[in-house]
N, C-alpha and C positions, 0 to 999 in steps of 0.2 A: 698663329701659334708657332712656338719656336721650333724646328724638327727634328732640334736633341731633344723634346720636350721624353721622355723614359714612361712617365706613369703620374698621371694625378687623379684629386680623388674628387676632382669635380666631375672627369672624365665619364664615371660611370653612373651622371644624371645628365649625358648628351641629350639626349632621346626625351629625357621626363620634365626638358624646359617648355614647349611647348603643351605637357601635360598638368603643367603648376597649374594655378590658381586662375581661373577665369582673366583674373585682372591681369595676370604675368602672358595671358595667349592671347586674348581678345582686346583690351584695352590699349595693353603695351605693343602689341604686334599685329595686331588687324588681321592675324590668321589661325585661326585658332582650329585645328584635326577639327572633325566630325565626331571624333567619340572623347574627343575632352568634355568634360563636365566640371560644374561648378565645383572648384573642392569647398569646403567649410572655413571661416576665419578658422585661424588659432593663434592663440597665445596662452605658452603656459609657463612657469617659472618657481625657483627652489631655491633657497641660500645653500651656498655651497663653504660659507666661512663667515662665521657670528663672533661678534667682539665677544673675549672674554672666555672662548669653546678652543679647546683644541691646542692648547698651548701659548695663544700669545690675545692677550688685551686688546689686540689692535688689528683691524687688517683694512690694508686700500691698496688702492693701484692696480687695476685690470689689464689682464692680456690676455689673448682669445685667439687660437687658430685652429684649423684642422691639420693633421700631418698626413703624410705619403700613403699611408693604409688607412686612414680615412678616420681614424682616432681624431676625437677632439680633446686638447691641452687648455686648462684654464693657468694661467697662474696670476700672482698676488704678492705683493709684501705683507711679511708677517713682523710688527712691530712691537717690540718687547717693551718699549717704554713712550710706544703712540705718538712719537714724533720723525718726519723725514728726516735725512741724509743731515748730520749724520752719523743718526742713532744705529745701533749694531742690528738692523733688518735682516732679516732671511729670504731669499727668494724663494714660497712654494709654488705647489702646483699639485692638479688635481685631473684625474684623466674619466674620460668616457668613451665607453664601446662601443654603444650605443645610441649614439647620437646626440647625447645630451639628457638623454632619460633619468639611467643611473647613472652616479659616477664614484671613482675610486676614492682609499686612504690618501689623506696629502702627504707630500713628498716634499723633500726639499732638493732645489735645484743649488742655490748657493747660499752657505750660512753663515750668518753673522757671528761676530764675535762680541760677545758680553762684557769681558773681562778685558784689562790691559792685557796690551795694547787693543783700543775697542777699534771694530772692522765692521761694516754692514756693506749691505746687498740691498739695492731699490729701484723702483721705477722700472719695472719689467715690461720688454716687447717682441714679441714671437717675429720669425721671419724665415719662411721656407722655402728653400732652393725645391723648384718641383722637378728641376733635371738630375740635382745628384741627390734627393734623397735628403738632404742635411738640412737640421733644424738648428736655428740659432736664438738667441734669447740674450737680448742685448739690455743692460742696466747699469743702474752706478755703483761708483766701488770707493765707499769713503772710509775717512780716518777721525780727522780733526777737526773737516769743514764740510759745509753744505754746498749749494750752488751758491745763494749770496757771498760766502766769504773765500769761496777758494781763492788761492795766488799761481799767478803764471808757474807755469811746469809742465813738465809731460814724465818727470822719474817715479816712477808708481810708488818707490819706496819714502816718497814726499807725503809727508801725512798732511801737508794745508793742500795739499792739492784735490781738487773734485774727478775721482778719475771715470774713464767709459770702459766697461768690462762687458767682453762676450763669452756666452757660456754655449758650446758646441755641444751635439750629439747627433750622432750616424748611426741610430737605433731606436728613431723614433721618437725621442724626449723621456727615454728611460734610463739612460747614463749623460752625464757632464762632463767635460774638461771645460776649464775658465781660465782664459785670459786677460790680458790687461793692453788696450790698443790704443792710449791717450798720445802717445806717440805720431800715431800714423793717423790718428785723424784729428791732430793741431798742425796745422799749414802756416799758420800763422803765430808767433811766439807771447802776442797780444793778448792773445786769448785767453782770460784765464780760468774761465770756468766752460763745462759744458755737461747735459745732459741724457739721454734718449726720451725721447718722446712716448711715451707706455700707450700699448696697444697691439696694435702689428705693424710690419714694414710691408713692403711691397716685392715684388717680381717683375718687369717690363714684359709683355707678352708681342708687343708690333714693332715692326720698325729697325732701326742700325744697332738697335741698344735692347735688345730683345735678350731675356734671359738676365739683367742685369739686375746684382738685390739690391735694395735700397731702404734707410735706416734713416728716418730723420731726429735730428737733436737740435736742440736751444745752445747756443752759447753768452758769455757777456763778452764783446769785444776788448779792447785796451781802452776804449772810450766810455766803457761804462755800461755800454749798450747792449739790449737784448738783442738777437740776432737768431735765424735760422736758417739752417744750412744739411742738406742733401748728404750723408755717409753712403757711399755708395763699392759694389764691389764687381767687378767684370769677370771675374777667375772664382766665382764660384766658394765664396768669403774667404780663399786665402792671405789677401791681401784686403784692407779699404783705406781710402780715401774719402778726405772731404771737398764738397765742388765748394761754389762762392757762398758765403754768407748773403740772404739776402735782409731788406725790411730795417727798421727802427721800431723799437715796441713789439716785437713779434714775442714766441713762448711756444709752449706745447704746441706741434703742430704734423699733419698728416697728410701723406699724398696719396694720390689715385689718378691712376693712368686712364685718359680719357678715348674717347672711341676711336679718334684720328693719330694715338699715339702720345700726345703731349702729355704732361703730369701737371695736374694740380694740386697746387700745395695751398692747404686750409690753416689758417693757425689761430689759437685764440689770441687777444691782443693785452699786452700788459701793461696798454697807455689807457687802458678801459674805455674804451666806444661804446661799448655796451652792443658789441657783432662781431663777427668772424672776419678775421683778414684772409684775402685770397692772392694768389698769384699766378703763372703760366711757366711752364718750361718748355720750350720746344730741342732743348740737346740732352734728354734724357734724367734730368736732376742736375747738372751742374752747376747750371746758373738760373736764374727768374726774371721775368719781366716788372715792372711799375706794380706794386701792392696797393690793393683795394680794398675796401669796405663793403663786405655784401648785406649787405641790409634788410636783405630774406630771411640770414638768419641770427637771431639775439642770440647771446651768450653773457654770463655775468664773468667773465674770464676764468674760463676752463675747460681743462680736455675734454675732446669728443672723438668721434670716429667717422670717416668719409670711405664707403667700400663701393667697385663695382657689385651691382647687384645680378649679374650674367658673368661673372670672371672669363668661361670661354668661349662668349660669345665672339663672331667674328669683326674684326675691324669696320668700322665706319660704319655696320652695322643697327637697328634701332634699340636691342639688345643689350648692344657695347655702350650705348649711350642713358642709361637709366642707371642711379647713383643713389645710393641710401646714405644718410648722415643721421647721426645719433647725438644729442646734447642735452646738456640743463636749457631749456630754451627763454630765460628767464633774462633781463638787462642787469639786474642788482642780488635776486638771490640766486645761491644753488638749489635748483627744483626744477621744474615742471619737465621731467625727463621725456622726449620728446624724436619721435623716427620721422622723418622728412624724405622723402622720393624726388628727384628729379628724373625727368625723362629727353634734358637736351645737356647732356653733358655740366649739369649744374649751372647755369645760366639762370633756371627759373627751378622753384622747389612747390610747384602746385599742391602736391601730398603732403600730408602729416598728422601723427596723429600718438595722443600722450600718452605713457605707457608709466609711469610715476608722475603724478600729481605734485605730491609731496618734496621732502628732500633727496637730491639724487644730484653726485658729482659725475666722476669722470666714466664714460663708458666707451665700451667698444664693440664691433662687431665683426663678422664672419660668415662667409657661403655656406652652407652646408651642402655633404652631397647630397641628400635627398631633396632639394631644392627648396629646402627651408632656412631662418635663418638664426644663428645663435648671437645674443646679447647679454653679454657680462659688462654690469656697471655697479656704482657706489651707491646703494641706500644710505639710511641714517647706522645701520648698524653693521656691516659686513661689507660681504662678496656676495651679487647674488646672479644668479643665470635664466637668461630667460629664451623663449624661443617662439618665433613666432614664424608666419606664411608673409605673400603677400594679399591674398585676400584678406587679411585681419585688417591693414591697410586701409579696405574699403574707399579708394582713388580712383580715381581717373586721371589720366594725363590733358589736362585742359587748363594752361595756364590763365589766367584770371587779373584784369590790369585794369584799375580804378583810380585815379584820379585824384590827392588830396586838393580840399576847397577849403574855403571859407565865406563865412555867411554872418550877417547878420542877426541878432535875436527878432523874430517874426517873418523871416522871407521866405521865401519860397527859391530849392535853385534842382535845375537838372545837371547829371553828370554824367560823362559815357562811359561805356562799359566792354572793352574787347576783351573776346575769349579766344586763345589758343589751341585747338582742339591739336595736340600732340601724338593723341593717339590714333589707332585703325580704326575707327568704328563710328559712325555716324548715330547723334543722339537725337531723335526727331524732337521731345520735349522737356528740353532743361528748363530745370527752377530756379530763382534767383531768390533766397531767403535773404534777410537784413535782419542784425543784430543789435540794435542799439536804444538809445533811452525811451522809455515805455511811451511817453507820451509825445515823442516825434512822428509825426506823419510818416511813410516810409513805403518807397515800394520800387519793385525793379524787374524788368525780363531782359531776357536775351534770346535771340533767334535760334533755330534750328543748327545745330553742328555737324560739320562734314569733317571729314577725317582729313587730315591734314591743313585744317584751312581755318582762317581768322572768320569768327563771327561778330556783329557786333549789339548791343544792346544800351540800357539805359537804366538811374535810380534817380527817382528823382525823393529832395528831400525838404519837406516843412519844419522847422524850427520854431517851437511856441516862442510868442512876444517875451515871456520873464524866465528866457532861458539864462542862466547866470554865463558871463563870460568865462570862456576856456576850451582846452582841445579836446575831442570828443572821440574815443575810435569808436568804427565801425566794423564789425565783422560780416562779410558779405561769401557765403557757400553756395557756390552751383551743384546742387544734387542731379542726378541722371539712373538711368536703371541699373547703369553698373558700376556708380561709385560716385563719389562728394571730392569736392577741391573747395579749400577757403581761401579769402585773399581778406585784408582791414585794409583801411583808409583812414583819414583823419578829418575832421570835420570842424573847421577853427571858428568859432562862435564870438562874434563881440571884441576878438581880439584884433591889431592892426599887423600886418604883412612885415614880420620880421627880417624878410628878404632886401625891403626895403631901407632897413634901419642900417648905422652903422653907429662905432664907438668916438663919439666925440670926445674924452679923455679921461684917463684913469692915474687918483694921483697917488696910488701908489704902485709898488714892480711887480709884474707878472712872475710866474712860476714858469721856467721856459723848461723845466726839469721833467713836468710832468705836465705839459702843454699846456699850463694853466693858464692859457692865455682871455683875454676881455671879450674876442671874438665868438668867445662858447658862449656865453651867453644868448649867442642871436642866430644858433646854426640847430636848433626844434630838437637837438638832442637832451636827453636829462642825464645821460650818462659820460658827459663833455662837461668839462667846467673850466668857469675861471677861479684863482686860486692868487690870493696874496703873497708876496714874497717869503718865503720862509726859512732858505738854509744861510740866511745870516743873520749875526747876532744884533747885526745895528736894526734891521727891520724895523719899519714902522709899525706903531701900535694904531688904534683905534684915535679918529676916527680913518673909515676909510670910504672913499669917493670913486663912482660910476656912472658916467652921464651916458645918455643914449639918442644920438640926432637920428629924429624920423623920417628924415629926409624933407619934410615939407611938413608944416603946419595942420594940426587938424585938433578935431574937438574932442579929449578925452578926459575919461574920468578915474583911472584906477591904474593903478601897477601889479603886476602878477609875479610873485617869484617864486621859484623852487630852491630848493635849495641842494648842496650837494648830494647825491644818494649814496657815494662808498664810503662815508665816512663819519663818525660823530662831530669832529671834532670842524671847527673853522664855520661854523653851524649862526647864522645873521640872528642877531636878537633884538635889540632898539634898533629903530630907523627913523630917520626922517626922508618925505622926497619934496621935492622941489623944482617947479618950472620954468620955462624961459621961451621967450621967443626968439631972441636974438644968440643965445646962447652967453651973454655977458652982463644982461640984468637978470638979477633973482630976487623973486619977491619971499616973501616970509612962508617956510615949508606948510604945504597946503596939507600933507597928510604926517601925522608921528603913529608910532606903536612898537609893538615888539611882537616878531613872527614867532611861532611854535618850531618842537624839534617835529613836526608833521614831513615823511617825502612827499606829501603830494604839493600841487603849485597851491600858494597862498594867497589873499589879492587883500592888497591896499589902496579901498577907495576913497577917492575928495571929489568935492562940486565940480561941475564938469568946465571944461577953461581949454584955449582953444593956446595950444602951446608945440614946437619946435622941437624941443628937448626938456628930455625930463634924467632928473639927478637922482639915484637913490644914495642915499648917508648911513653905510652903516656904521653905529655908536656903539656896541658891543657883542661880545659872541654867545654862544647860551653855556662852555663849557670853561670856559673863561681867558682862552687863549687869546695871545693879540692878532691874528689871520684871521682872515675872511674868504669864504669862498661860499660862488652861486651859478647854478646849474644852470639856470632859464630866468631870462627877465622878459617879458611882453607889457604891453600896454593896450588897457580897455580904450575903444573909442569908435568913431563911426568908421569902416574902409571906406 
């Protein structure tokens, strides 16, 4: 803790972290007082801003914090004509005294302008110095352009310009000043757009860089490119700066300072993976290491929230090292709104558990001092707040690592099964439930769990003989007395090892724009594709050509395709495929048809023929464009 640290208001729940929730003293910490007791799950939640109530048609975009007296601030764009930046937005905000229970009239923090010249305010994100008291609220401040269209500038009185405006107050978040800082956090003159990231910013609590705020934003480079990059300020937000851009495809993104000090930065990705990109800082936010794919958690590209879930816990701590992350957990829609635990610094995210089903965009979260926690995100129709423990959680820290296979239709196959038992507490009799097609044989255990230590166990699985080819998940829950972890698998049925395959030739150009390269095809994502040439005008039309060498010979009978999931359009309609052993004689296409607009994989079967490479042809699209574009190609056959 830093030892100008003045007053904060996590401060006055030191004492009641070990009093939380069975699962925050006993599971997460292996020491749980003598007169802690189990508290009760909860989750309880309120709209706090409904389209169409209260003055404005429209409202999105969450930010969520607590301030210095222990007040929690929501705020929100309030959208006069229900589009972003950059339509003339207001930034509100709405206060509680009470922890979240009830809360006040909305307020405006900075208001948009209606009328020539039109001016709005968007994309709001709290960030509170907890030594000097000051709360800031950092957004955009546009004129004439959005993020896509802004043009290089940093003169605020540039109306194509996208500017970054921070609105200060030293009373709590009951008065404003606003300025305009596009100046001082473009380094670069390339740049021509950038954003704030909506939610909260951070505080550094360990280490050389302690006490230091930090504000992350989206920029586009000179190159085109989306970029993310660390605003950060050491004087206490008199001044900021921006460190290095890092990433290709990065966007909305958020950090959280980890138990040893480093900062992870989470971002969602705008080349669409269908996951969260992550990265490492070890000098405080200014710069990042090598960007990754974490694959724990889906996202259909968009905002989320990553907070410590102990903020004063102590460094290196087991405390300091347990991390909630909030999103749509979804690859293709915005929905299944979804809280995830990690308990090793985000490595592994064993918890989780859905809290909107339905449709739900961007959210964010927040400590509270009573060691509960507040979430504000986007339903289908507002702002809404919710608040929950971690017992509602119902986790255990035991990460959970299965194995994806593949199998044959009628085999029989075993798979192993290691449990990381993360937390304090030894489980004498875990369960290993399986979730998957009713008529699958299915069954699995694992050994006894010691606290800190790998167990390990087994599932083994039967597959009926006329099981249709394709990939199968699995959802596999370890239940215990004091809490469930799930983990899925995949389960590849009749299909041949695409690891193996590679792209023997495509005749017409990839999309290098949007990665659309022939490679996605073969790399088990459905949220990756390859994608026809499309931003020139000569482009080839239909038909267009994808062969696929299996690296070796064998006996199949069908092709499987998906097809793109984020898009109508470039949508395969007539096909033909066609075989080859040598890859230079083609006999006459053994299968024709025409796919449906269906996302799920589709198959086209022919007599079964024992072939090298197989071509699919596609002859037109279903919306009538000359582009083609396909998410997953596999091939039915024996492995």
């Amino acid at each position: 803790m830093n030892p100008h640290l003045r007053r904060h208001p996590h401060g006055r729940r030191a004492a009641s972290l070990l009093l939380a929730p069975a699962i925050a003293a006993a599971t997460l910490t292996g020491a749980a007082p003598a007169q802690a007791a189990p508290v009760p799950p909860l989750y309880t939640e309120q709209d706090l801003a409904v389209n169409g109530a209260g003055g404005f048609p429209n409202y999105r975009i969450p930010a969520l914090t607590v301030t210095p007296d222990g007040d929690l601030l929501a705020s929100y764009d309030g959208r006069p004509t229900g589009i972003d930046a950059p339509g003339p937005n207001s930034i509100l905000q709405r206060r509680s005294t009470d922890g979240g229970r009830t809360w006040g009239d909305q307020q405006v923090v900075s208001a948009g302008q209606t009328t020539a010249p039109i001016k709005g305010f968007s994309d709001p994100s709290y960030l509170v110095d907890r030594e000097t008291e000051t709360i800031f609220n950092f957004h955009v401040y546009s004129q004439k352009q959005g993020f896509s269209g802004s043009r290089p500038g940093t003169d605020p009185a540039d109306p194509n310009v996208l500017h970054a405006n921070v609105a200060t107050s030293v009373d709590g978040g009951r008065t404003w000043s606003e300025r305009t800082i596009t100046a001082d956090i473009t380094p670069d003159p390339g740049w021509r757009s950038r954003f704030a990231a909506s939610g909260e910013g951070i505080q550094l609590r360990y280490g050389p860089h302690a006490g230091r705020l930090i504000q992350q934003y989206t920029i586009i480079n000179a190159a085109g490119a989306f970029q993310s990059v660390s605003v950060y300020s050491d004087d206490h937000g008199t001044t900021w700066r921006a460190g290095e851009a890092v990433g290709v495809g990065m966007d909305e993104n958020k950090t959280v300072e980890l138990s040893d000090g480093r900062v992870m930065l989470n971002s969602r990705d705008s080349a669409r993976s269908g996951y969260r990109k992550v990265t490492i800082s070890t000098d405080g936010g200014h710069s990042y290491g090598p960007v990754t794919v974490d694959r724990e958690l889906p996202d259909p590209t968009n905002n989320a929230s990553i907070i410590r879930a102990f903020p004063d816990a102590p460094a290196d701590s087991a405390q300091a090292k347990i991390l909630l992350f909030s999103n749509a957990a979804n690859q293709t829609s915005r929905s299944q709104g979804t809280i995830r635990m990690s308990c090793d610094d985000g490595q592994t995210w064993p918890v989780s558990k859905v809290f909107q089903p339905g449709a739900m965009s961007y959210s964010t979260l927040t400590a509270l001092p009573d060691g509960t926690y507040g979430l504000l995100y986007e339903p289908a129709n507002g702002i809404r707040y919710a608040n929950f423990n971690l017992a509602w959680l119902d986790g255990i820290c035991a990460n959970v690592s299965i194995p994806d296979v593949a199998i044959d239709p009628g085999q029989r196959i075993t798979v192993p099964v290691t449990v990381t038992n993360q937390s304090g507490i030894a489980v004498p009799k875990p369960r290993l439930e399986l979730q998957a097609p009713s008529d699958w044989q299915m069954r699995g255990s694992v050994t006894p769990l010691r606290p800190g230590h790998q167990t390990k166990g087994k599932v083994t699985i039967k597959v009926p003989r006329d099981t249709a080819p394709g990939r199968y998940p699995v959802t596999a829950t370890l239940r215990t007395s004091v809490g469930k972890t799930s983990t899925s698998f995949t389960v590849t049925v009749g299909l041949l090892d695409q690891a193996r395959m590679s792209i023997a030739d495509v005749d017409s150009e990839e999309t290098a724009s949007e990665d659309g390269r022939a490679r996605n095809v073969l790399d088990g994502s459905d949220a990756t594709f390859w994608h026809t040439e499309w931003s020139r005008t000569d482009a080839p039309g239909y038909p267009h050509r994808i062969t696929l060498d299996l690296g070796g010979a064998h006996r199949i009978s069908g092709l499987q395709y998906t097809r793109r999931q984020n898009s109508a359009n470039e949508q395969v309609a007539d096909y033909e495929i066609y075989t080859s052993l040598d890859g230079t004689t083609w006999e006459a296409p053994l299968a024709t048809g025409r796919f449906t607009t269906s996302l799920a994989p589709q198959r086209a079967v022919f007599p079964a023929v024992t072939a090298r490479y197989v071509r699919l042809v596609a002859l037109s699209e279903q919306t009538g464009h000359k582009y083609a574009a396909v998410a997953e190609l596999n091939v039915e056959g024996r492995r």
